[in-house]
N, C-alpha and C positions, 0 to 999 in steps of 0.2 A: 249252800252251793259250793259244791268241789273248784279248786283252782282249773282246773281240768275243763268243768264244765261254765266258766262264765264265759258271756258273749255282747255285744255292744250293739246287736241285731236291734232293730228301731230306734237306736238312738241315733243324733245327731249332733256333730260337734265340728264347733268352728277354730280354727287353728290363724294363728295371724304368726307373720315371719316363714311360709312355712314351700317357700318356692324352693329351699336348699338346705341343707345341710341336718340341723338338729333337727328343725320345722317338720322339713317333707320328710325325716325319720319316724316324727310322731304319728303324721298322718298318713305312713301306709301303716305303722303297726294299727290304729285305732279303726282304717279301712278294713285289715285283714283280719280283727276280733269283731267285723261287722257293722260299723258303724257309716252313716254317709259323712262325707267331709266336705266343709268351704275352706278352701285356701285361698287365704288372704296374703299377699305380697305386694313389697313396692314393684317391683319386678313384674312387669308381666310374662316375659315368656317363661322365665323358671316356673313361675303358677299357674300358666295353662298346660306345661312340659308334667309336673305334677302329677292335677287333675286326670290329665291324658295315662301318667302311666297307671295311675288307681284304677280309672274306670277300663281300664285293658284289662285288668283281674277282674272284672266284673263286679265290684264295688261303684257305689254313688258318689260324685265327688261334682264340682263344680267350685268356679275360682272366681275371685274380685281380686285386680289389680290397683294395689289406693293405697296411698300414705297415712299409715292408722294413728300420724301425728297430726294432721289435720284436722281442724276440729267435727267438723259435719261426717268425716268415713263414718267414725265407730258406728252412730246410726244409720248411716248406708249399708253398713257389713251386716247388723242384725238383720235390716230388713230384706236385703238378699238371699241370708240363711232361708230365714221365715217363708220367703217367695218359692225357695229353691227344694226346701223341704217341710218343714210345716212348722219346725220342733227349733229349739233349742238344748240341748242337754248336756252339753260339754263345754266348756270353754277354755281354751290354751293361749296364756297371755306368752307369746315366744317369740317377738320379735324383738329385734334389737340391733346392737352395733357398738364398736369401742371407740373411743375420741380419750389419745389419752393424752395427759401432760402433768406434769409438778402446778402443783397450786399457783406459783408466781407467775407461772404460763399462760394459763388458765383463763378463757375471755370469758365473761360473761356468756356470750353467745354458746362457745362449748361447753357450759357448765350445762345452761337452761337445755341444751340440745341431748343430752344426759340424761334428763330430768324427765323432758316430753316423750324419748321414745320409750324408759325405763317403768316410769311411775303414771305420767300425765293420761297417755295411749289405753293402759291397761283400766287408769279407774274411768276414762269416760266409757269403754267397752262394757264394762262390767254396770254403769250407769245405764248405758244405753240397753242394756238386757234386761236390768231389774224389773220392767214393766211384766214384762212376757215372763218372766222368772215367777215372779212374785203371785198373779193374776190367775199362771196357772196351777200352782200347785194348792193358791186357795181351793180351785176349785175339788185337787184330788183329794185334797183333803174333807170336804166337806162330802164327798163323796165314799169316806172309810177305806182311801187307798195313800200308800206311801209310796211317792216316785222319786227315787235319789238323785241328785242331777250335780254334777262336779264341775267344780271351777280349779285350773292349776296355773298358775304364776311360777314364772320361770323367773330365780334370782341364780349369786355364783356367792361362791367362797370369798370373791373380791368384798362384797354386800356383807359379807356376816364377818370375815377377819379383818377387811381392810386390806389395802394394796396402793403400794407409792407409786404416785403415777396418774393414780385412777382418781380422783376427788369425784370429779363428775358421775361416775360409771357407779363406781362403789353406794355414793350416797344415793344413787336410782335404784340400786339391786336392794341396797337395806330398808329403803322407804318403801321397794313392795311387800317384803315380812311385814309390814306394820297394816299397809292396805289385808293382805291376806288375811293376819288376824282379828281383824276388826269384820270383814265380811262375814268369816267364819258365826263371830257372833250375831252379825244381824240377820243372816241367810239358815241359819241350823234352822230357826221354825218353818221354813218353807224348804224343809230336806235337801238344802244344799248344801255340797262338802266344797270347804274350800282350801284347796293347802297349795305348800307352795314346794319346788323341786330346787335345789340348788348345785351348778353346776361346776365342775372344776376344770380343768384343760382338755377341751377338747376336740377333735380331728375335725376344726371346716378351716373355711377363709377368712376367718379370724385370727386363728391361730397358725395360718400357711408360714414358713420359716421368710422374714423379710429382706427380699432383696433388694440390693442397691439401687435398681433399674425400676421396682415396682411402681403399678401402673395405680394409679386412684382410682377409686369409684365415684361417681355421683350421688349424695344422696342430698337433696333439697340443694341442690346448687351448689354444693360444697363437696372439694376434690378431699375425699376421706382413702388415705392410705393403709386398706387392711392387711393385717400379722402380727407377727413377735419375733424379736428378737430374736437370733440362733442362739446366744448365749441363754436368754429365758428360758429355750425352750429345752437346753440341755439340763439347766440347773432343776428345773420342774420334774426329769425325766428321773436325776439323780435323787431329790427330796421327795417324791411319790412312792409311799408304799407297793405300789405295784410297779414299779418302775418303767409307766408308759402313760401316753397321751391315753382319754378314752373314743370309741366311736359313737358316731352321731345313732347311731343303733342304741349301744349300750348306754348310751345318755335317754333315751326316748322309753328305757323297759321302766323305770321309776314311775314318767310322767302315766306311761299306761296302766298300772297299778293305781294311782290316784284315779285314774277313770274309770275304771272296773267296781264291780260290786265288791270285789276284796276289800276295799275302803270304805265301806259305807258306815262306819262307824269310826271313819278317823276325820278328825277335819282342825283346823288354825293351827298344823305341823309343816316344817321344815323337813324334807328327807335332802341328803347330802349326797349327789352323785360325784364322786372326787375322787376316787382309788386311794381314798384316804390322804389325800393332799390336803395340807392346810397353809396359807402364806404367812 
């Protein structure tokens, strides 16, 4: 199959995080190589806003608003794919959020809250699929058909170099390499790829330059003030080979790569989307 000609036509892939920024960059590229999408967000209107603008292109899309650190979503969100389209075939662990502070800082609270939306989120997802994962590819297979079906975990350059600051963040991003490799091995018999995408600085509201005045978000009760530094964000601009932030575009061509047939013979890798940054 030519780069040219693959296409995500009947497949189905559920996207979590995916109401802004990197997320909703994934899921219109994976809508417009044909795929139907659930977008999952804590956020409701950015995920029905989404949804809304996919299915304006005439793509399949539908959304669940749910906190995918709670324990009972992950299997809400499968069963609503399931409902919503029949299939399973992609999965994008991309939600997330930064809590940062020095170790001495560091509460309990924000470390575990680190941990839940980086590492905990992603393997009950991945739990909550295996049935429907596992079940049906026994069947293709007993059937003399091979159906590839892709799993991507989103880590950063924080997760694989380390970053002062981050205890929290960093040990949630390195503890999904470790999940991802470990699927990889249990999922290759049932033709799953499972790799993971790792990201360096790039253009949302995470990394918005922070100012004095900034306002907090809510997430679980908790006033979280998202950005960086201006001085960060010069020094990153200086040390990057390409000397610029990336966009939530150019962050999203990797992850679709891992979902295409292009990959269907790579799986328990890291690819580094970073403009060659490393901290």
């Amino acid at each position: 199959m030519s780069a040219a000609a693959f296409t995500l036509q009947s497949k189905t892939a559920l996207i979590t995080g995916a109401g802004r920024g990197i997320g909703r960059a994934i899921a219109e590229k994976l809508a417009a190589a044909g795929a139907a999408v659930m977008i999952n967000d804590l956020d409701a209107a950015p995920a029905g806003e989404t949804a809304s603008a996919i299915q304006a292109t005439g793509a399949l899309a539908s959304h669940l608003a749910a906190d995918i650190t709670r324990p009972g979503v992950p299997q809400q969100l499968v069963d609503a794919t399931l409902a919503a389209f029949g299939s399973i075939d992609i999965i994008v662990n991309n939600a997330g959020y930064t809590w940062h502070n020095l170790i001495q800082k560091t509460t309990d609270e924000q470390f575990q809250a680190m941990l839940d939306i980086h590492i905990v989120a992603p393997f009950r997802l991945l739990r909550a699929a295996s049935s429907f994962l596992r079940e049906t590819a026994k069947r293709e297979i007993a059937e003399g058909r091979r159906v590839m079906r892709k799993v991507v975990n989103i880590t950063s350059i924080a997760g694989i170099d380390g970053d002062a600051g981050q205890a929290g963040y960093s040990s949630g991003k390195a503890a999904i390499i470790g999940l991802t490799r470990t699927m990889a091995k249990e999922w290759g018999r049932y033709n799953v790829n499972v790799n993971c995408v790792g990201f360096g600085m790039i253009e949302t509201r995470l990394t918005q330059p922070l100012a004095p005045d900034a306002a907090a978000v809510d997430i679980q009760g908790r006033p979280i003030v998202l950005g960086a530094n201006q001085k960060i964000l010069d020094m990153v601009r200086s040390s990057c080979p390409l000397g610029r932030l990336g966009t939530p575009e150019e962050a999203a061509g990797p992850v679709l790569f891992f979902c295409s047939p292009l990959s269907d013979y790579v799986t328990g890798e890291v690819l580094v989307a970073s403009g060659g940054l490393h901290f």
